[in-house]
C-alpha positions as CSV (number, residue, x, y, z in Angstrom):
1,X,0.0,0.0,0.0
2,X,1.4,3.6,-0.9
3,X,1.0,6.6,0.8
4,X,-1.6,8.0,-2.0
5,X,-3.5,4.8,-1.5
6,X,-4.1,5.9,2.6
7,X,-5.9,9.2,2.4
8,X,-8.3,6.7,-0.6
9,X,-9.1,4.1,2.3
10,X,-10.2,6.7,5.1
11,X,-12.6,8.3,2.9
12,X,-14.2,4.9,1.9
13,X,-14.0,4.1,5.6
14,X,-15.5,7.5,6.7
15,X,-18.3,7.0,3.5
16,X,-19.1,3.3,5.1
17,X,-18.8,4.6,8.7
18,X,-21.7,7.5,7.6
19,X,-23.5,5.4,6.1
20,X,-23.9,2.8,8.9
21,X,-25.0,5.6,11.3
22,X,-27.8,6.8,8.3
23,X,-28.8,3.1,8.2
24,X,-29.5,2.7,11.8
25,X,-31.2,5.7,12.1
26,X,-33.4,6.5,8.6
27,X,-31.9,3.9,6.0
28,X,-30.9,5.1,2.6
29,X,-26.9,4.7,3.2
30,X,-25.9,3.3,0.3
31,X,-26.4,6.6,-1.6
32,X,-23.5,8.1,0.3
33,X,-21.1,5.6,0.3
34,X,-22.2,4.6,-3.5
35,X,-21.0,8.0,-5.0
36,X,-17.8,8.6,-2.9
37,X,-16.3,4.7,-3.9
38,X,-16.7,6.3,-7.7
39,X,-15.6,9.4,-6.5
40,X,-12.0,7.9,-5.3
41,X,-12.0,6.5,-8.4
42,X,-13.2,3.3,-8.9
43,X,-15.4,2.1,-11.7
44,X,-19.2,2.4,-11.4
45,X,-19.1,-1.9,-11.4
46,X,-16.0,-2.5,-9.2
47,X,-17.6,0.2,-6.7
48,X,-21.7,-1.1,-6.6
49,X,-20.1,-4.5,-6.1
50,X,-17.8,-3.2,-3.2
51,X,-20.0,-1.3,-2.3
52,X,-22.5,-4.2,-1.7
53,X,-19.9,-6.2,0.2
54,X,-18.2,-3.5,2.6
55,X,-21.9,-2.6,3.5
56,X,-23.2,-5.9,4.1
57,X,-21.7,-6.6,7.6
58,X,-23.8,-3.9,8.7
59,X,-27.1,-5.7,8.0
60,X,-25.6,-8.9,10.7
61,X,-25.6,-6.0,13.0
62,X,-29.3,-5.0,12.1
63,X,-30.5,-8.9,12.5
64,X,-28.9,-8.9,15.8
65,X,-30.5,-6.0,17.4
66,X,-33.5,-7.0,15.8
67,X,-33.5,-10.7,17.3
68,X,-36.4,-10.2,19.5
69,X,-38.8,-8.8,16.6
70,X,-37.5,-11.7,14.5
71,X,-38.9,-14.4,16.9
72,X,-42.2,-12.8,17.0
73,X,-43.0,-12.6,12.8
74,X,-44.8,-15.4,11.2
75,X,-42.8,-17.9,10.1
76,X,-44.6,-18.0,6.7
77,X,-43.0,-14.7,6.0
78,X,-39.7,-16.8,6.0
79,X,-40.4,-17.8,2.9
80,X,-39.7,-14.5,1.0
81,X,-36.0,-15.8,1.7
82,X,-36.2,-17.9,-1.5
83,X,-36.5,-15.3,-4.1
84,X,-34.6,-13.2,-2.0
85,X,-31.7,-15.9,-2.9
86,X,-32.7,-16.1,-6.3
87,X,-33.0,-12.7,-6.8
88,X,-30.4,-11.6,-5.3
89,X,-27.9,-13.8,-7.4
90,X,-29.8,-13.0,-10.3
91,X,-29.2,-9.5,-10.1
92,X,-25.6,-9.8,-9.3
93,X,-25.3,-12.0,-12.3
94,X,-26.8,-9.1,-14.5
95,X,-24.5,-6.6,-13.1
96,X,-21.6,-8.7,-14.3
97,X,-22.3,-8.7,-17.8
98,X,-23.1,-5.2,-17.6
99,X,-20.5,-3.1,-19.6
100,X,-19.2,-0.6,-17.3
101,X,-19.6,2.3,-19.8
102,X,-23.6,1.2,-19.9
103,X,-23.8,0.7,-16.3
104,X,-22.1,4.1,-15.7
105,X,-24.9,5.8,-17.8
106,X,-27.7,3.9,-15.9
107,X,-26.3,5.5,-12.5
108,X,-27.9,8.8,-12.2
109,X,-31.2,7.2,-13.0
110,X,-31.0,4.4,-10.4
111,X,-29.8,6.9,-7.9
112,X,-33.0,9.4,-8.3
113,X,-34.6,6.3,-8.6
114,X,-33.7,5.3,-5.1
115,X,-34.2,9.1,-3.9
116,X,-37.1,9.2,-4.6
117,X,-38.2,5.9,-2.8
118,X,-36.6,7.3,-0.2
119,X,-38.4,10.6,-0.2
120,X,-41.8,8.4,-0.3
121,X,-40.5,6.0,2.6
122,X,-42.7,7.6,5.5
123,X,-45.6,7.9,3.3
124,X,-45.6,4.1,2.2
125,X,-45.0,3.5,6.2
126,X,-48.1,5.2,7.5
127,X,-50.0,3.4,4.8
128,X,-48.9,0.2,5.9
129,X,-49.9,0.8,9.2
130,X,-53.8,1.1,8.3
131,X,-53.8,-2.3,6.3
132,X,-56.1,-4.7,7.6
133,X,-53.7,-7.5,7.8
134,X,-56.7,-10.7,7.8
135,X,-57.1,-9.4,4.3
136,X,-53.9,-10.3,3.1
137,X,-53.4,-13.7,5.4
138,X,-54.2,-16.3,2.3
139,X,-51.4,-18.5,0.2
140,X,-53.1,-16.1,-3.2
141,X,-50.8,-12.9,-1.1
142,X,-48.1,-15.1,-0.5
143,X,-47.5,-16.0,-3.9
144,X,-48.0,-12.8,-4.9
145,X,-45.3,-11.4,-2.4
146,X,-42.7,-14.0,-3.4
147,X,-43.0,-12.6,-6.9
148,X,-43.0,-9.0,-6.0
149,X,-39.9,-9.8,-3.5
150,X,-38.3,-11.4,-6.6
151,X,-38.5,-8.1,-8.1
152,X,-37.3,-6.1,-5.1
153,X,-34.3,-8.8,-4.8
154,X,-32.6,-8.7,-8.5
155,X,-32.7,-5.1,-7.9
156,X,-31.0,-4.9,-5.1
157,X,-28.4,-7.5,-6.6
158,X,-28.1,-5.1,-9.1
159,X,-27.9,-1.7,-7.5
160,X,-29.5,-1.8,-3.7
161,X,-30.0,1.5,-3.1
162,X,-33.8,2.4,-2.4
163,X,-34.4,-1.7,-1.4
164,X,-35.7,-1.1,1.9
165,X,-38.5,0.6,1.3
166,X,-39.8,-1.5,-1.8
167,X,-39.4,-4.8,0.5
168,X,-41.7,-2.8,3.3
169,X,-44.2,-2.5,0.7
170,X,-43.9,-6.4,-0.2
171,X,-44.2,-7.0,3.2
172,X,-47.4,-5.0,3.4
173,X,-48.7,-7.0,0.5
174,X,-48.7,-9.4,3.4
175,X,-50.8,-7.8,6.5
176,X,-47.9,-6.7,8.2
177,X,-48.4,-3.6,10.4
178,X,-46.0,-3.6,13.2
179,X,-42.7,-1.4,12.3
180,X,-40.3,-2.9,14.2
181,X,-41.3,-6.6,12.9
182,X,-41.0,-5.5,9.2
183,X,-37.9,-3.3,9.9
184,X,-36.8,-6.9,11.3
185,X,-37.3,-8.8,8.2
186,X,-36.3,-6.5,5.6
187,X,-32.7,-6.6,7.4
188,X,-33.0,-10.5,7.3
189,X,-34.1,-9.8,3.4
190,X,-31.4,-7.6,2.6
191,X,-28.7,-9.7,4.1
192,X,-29.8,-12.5,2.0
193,X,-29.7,-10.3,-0.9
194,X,-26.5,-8.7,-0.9
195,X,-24.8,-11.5,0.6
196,X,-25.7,-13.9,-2.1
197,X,-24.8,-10.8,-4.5
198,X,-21.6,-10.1,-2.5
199,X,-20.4,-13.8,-3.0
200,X,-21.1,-14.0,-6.7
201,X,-19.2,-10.3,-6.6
202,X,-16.0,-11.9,-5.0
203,X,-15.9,-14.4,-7.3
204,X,-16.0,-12.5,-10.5
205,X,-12.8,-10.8,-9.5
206,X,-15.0,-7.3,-9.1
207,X,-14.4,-6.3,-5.5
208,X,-11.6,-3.7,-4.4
209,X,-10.9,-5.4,-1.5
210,X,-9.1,-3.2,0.6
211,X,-11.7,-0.6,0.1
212,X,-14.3,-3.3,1.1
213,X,-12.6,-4.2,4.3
214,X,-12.1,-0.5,4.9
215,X,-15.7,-0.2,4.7
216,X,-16.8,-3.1,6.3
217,X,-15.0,-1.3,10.2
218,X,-16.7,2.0,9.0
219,X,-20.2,0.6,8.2
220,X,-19.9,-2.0,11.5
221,X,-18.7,1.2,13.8
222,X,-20.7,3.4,12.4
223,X,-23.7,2.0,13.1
224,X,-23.1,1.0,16.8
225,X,-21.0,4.2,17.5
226,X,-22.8,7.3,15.9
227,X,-26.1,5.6,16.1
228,X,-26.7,8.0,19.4
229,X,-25.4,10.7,17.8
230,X,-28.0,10.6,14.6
231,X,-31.0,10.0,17.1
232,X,-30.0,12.7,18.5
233,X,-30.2,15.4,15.6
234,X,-33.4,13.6,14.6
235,X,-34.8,10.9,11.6
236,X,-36.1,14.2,10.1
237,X,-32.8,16.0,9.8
238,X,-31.4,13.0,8.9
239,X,-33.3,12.0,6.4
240,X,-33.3,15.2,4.7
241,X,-29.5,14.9,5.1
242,X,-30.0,11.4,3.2
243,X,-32.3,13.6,0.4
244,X,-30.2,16.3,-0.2
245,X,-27.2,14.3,-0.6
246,X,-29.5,11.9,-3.2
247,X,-30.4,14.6,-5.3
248,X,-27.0,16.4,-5.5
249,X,-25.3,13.2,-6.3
250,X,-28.1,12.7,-9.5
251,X,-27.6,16.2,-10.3
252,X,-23.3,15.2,-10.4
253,X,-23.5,12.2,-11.9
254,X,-26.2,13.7,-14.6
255,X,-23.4,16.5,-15.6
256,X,-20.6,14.2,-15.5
257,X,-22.2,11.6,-17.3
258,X,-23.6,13.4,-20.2
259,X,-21.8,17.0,-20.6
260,X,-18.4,15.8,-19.6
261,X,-17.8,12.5,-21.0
């Protein structure tokens, strides 16, 4: 490692270390570190897929805290692990054969993409409070929900950003009202997801790993130490933090992309 490659490391470290403390609090993380990986340089490929792997540690931490919710969901809900799987590797496996010169186009839109589920995140979460969930308690919802969670997984195999809130609504599909027990299984989702991704990553050669392991101490560390400090500025501040940042990055990536390439 050189001395030019040090200064490289901390940022992806600080970009992972911010981005756990935004997950823990409001979600939507992946939009900072995402943009700072391509900022230091990487390609738009090498960083999603780094990206994906340094962040991924964080969602272990996520399951843990959220062991006691876990124990309490329906165990049908379990079964949204198999297209999350399938999904999640199918995605990855689109990514790869993605040319980096087309994927680097496709950025800016995924990113306002996943801004603007963001933006719509409390909205979809007050509405899935009122569902009635008898309503949506046969095997007809279930099998609809495995599809839809096939759709939410190959995206976030692909990109990630913005999966958290799509998975609530799948989740919804399903009767589930209680916040803490669907924030519980869309952590168990997403670790399925971008683990299986992260693995299929590795093995096609596309992970910086230094950078990953550099992120994977930020993103752990951030989220247990600066966890505190984000509650207490507030989700709201926070979140529009997490906005803001979204739509500057689109707005950067849109010039760079097609006015200076």
């Amino acid at each position: 490692m050189t001395a030019f490659d040090i200064p490289h490391l901390l940022g992806a470290f600080g970009a992972a270390f911010l981005a756990g403390a935004i997950n823990s609090v409001a979600g939507g993380g992946t939009m900072i570190s995402f943009p700072v990986l391509v900022a230091l340089g990487l390609n738009p490929v090498v960083a999603n897929a780094t990206n994906t792997v340094g962040i991924w540690p964080g969602s272990l931490g996520s399951i843990w805290g959220f062991r006691k919710e876990l124990g309490q969901v329906n165990r049908r809900m379990f079964w949204l692990l198999v297209p999350a799987l399938i999904g999640g590797l199918t995605g990855a496996m689109l990514l790869r054969v993605t040319p980096p010169k087309t994927f680097e186009v496709m950025v800016p839109w995924l990113i306002i993409f996943a801004t603007l589920m963001f933006m719509i995140q409390a909205n979809v979460q007050q509405r899935l409070k009122s569902v009635e969930a008898a309503r949506h308690a046969g095997p007809k919802w279930l099998t609809l929900a495995m599809v839809a969670q096939m759709g939410v997984a190959i995206y976030g195999g692909y990109f990630g950003a913005g999966m958290s809130i799509m998975a609530l609504s799948v989740l919804g599909l399903l009767g589930m009202t209680d916040m803490l027990e669907m924030s519980a299984t869309t952590s168990l989702l997403a670790c399925a997801i971008n683990g299986t991704a992260g693995i299929l990553f590795a093995c096609a050669g596309l992970v910086a790993w230094p950078y990953a392991l550099a992120m994977t101490v930020g993103s752990l560390s951030g989220g247990y130490g600066a966890a505190g400090i984000a509650r207490k500025i507030g989700k709201v501040a926070v979140r529009r933090f997490v906005i803001f940042v979204g739509l500057s990055i689109t707005l950067i990536m849109f010039v760079r992309v097609f006015f200076l390439n």
